[in-house]
N, C-alpha and C positions, 0 to 999 in steps of 0.2 A: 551496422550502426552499433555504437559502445557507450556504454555511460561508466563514468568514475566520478564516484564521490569523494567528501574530504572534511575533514571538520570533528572538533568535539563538540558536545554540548553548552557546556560552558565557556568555550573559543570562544576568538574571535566573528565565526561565524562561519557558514555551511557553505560547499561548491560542489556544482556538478558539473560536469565537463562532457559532453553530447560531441563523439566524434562519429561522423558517418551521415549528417542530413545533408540531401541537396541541395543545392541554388535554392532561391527564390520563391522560397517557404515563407508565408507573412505571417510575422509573429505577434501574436497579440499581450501587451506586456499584461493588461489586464486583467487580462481572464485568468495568467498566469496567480496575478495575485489575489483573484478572486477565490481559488483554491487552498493556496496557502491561508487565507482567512477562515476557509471551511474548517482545515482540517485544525485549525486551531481552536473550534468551535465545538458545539453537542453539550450534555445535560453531563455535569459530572466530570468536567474536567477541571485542574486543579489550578492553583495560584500561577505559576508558569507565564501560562497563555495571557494574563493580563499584565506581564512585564512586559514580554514579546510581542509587536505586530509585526508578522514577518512584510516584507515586500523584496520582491526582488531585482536586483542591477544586472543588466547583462553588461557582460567584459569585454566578450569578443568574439566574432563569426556573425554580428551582424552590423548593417546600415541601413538603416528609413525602412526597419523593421521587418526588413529581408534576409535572410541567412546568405553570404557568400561563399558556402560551400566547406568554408574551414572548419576547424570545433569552433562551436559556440560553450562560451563559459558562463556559467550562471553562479549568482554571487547573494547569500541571506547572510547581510550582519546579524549578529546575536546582541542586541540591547543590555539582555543582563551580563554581559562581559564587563561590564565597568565595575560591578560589583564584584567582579569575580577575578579581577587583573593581579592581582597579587597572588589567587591562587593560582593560576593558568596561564601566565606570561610562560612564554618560550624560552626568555632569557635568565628571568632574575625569581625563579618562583618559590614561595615560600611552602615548600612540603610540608610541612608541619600544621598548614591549617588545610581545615577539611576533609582532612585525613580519614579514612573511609578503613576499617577494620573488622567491623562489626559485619562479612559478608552474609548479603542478603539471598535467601534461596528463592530458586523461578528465575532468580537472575545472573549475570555471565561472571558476575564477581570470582566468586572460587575457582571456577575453572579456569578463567582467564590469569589471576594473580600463577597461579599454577603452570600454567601454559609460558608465558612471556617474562615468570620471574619477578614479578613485583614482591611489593611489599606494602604498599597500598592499593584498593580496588578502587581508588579515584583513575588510575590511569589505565584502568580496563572499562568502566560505567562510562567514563566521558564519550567514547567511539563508541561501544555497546548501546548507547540511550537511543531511544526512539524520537528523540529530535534530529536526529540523523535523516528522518526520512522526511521533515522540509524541502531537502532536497530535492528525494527521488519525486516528489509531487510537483516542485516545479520544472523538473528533465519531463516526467511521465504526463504533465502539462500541455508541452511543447509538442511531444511522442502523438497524444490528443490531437492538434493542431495538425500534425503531417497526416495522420488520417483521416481527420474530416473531409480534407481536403481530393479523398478517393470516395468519401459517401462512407465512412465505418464511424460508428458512433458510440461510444459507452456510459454506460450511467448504472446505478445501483441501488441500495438499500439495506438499511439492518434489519435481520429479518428474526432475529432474535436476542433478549437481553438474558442473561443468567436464567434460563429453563420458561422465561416468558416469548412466548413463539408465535409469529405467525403464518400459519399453515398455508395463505392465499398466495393461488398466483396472479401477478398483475400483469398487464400489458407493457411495453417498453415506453409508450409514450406516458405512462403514470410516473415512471421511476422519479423523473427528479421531480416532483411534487414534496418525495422525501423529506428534502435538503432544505424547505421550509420549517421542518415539526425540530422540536426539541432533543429529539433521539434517532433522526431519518429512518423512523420507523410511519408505514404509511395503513396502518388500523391503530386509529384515536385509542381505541378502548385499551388493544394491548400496549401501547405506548403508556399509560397512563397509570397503568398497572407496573410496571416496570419503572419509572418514575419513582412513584411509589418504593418501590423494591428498594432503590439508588438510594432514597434518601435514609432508609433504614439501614442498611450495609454503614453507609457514612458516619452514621450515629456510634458504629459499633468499632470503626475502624478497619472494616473491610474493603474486600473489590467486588468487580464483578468483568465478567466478557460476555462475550457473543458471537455468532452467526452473521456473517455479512455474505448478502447476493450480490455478484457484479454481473451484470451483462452486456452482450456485444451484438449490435446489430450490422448490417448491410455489408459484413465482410461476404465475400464469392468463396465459392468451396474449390479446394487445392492447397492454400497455405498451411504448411507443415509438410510431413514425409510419414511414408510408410514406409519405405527404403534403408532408413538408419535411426537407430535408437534416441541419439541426442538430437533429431531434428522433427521428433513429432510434438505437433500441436501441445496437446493434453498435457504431456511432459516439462516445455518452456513452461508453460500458465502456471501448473503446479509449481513450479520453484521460484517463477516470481512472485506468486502470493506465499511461498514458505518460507522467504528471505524478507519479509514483513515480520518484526519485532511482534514475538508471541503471539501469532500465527500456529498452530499446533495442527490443522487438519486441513484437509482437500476435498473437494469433491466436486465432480463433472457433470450435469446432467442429472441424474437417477441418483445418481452416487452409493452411498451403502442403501439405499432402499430399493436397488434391483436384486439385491442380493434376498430379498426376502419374496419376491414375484417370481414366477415361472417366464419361462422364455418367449412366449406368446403373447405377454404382455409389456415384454420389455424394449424387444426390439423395433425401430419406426419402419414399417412398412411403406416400399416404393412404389410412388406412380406417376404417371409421364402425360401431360395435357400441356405441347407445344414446349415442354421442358419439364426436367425432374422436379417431384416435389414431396413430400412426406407431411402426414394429419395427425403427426404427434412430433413431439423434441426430447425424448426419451436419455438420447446420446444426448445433449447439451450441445450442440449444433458439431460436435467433432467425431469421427468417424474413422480408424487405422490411423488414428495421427495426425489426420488431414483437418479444415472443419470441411463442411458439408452444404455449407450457405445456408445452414437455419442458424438461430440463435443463437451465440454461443451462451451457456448459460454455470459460472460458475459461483460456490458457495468455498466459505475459509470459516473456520473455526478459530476464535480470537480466547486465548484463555485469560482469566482474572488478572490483573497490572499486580506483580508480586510483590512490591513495595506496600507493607499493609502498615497502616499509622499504629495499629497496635504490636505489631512488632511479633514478627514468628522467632523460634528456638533458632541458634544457631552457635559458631563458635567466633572467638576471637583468632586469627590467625597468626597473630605475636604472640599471645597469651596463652592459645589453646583451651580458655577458659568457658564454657556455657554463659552464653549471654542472648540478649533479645537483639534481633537484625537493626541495624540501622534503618533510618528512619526519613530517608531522601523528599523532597516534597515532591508531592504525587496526585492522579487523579483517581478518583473510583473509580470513573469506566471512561474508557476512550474509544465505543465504538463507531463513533460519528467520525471519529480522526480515522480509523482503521479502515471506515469503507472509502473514506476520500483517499487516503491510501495504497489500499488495492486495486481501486480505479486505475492508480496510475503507474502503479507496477504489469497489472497486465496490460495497457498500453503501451507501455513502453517494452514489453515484451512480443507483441502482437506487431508494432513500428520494425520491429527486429527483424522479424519473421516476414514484413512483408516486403522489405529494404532487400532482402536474401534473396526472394525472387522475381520482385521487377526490377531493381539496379537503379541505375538513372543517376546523374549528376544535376539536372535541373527537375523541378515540379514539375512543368510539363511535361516531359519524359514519364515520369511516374505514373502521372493521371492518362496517358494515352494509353502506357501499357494495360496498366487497371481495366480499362475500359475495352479492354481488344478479349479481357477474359471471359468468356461463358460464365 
């Protein structure tokens, strides 16, 4: 299974191209866009999201809501492209407006005008922006849908705003309780706290990030390798949560807090009543690479949205002159976008990995293998 995406920000609008799903997957366009609505959504996001209501078109790979095996093309127009058609026509575009020079740090500006030769950072920002990932939320949507459809479910939560944390573990049937609260944060108090936090940042012209938990239930232990480096579990997860737009950290399970425990508390102890099973999730349900049929339980670190309205030092790259970053419209915190987000990058990562070793050309195929697994 492959995805490729396509699009800039200001385009015409966003594709993803999902080659690799079998027959007779039913697709639900809804819930597709029930997501892209999420992630447009949370306390702190900026003017953007109330141009744009995303919804998505599908192109092609399916009929009467059935995939036929081919790629399926997925297709978000971008709204505010009317306003932006004279910058960002393909044909006739007028470079001279919205000329972007003022490169901003935290973001792909400098290194990209560098990298590819530019001369404005409009045409490294437009592919570099985190509307980009529209997309992979309606492919990683779909990703959803083909594993439902074997009993694997995901859902998540922010588990912290800018150094406001909450420490609880919850149950996987609480998670999306989340996705109702203002910040999918699911302790009232520290949400409210944080709240707070957002609107004084804003005052000041700052950001902020966070901590987001995704988890993964009813997948069977096997998928992944202990065999070869590029095919373990932990590995996939991590890079598709690190290929989410300022994403800076990983962690699996324990993550850096088994580094601070002895061994005797860290590892989950095996025991066997009619089948294997383990009285802690230590590992975050993976295990050599493998999972292990508990939880899988990952955390991403989301750093500050670098775009600050008061504008950090930087330089002009015509000029060479010291000046303040431009000034793009921006949100304060986007971690309500980032955990609907990494939802759907690790499913669409997890679809990967599971497509790799059951095969199958039709759903049925899939779900029969699935089910012959211990």
């Amino acid at each position: 299974m492959k995805l490729t995406t396509a699009g800039e920000s200001h385009g015409k609008g966003l594709i993803a191209v999902i080659e690799g799903l079998p027959a007779n997957l039913k697709l639900d366009i809804e819930e597709i866009n029930y997501y892209l609505s999420l992630r447009q959504g949370g306390y702190g996001r900026g003017a953007r999201q109330k141009i744009e209501r995303d919804t998505v078109e599908i192109l092609s790979g399916v009929r009467n809501s059935l995939t036929l095996g081919s790629p399926v093309t997925l297709l978000i127009k971008n709204n505010d492209y009317a306003n932006w058609s004279e910058v960002m026509s393909a044909e006739k575009a007028d470079t001279s407006l919205r000329r972007l020079t003022k490169v901003r740090p935290g973001h792909a500006d400098l290194a990209g005008v560098l990298k590819y030769g530019h001369d404005d950072a409009r045409n490294v920002l437009e592919r570099a922006s985190a509307r980009e990932t529209a997309a992979r939320v309606a492919a990683g949507t779909v990703a959803k849908q083909y594993l439902k459809e074997i009993g694997v479910e995901i859902s998540g939560f922010v588990k912290a705003v800018c150094g406001v944390t909450d420490e609880k573990d919850y149950p996987f049937e609480a998670l999306d309780n989340a996705k109702k609260s203002r910040l999918f944060m699911l302790n009232k108090e520290k949400e409210e706290k944080a709240v707070a936090l957002l609107d004084e940042l804003k005052e000041n012209g700052d950001t902020a990030g966070g901590v987001l938990e995704i988890r993964v239930k009813g997948l069977k232990s096997g998928f992944g390798s202990c065999m070869t480096y590029d095919q373990k579990l932990d590995a996939r997860l991590a890079f598709a949560a690190m290929s989410v737009q300022a994403v800076k950290g990983v962690e699996i399970g324990l993550g850096f807090k088994a580094t601070e425990m002895r061994g005797s508390k860290v590892h989950d102890e095996i025991y066997y009543d009619g089948g294997y099973y383990r009285k802690t999730n230590n590992a975050g349900g993976i295990e050599g690479g493998m999972s292990n049929g508990e939880e899988i339980v990952l955390r991403a670190a989301m750093k500050p949205i670098p775009t600050l309205m008061c504008g950090l030092n930087t330089v002009d790259i015509i000029t060479h002159e010291s000046v303040k970053a431009a000034s793009e419209r921006s949100d304060v915190c986007a971690v309500c976008a980032a955990e609907v987000i990494l939802e759907s990058a690790v499913a669409f990562a997890l679809a990967q990995t599971v497509a790799e070793r059951l095969g199958g050309d039709d759903m049925r195929e899939v779900k029969e293998r699935y089910a012959l697994l211990r």
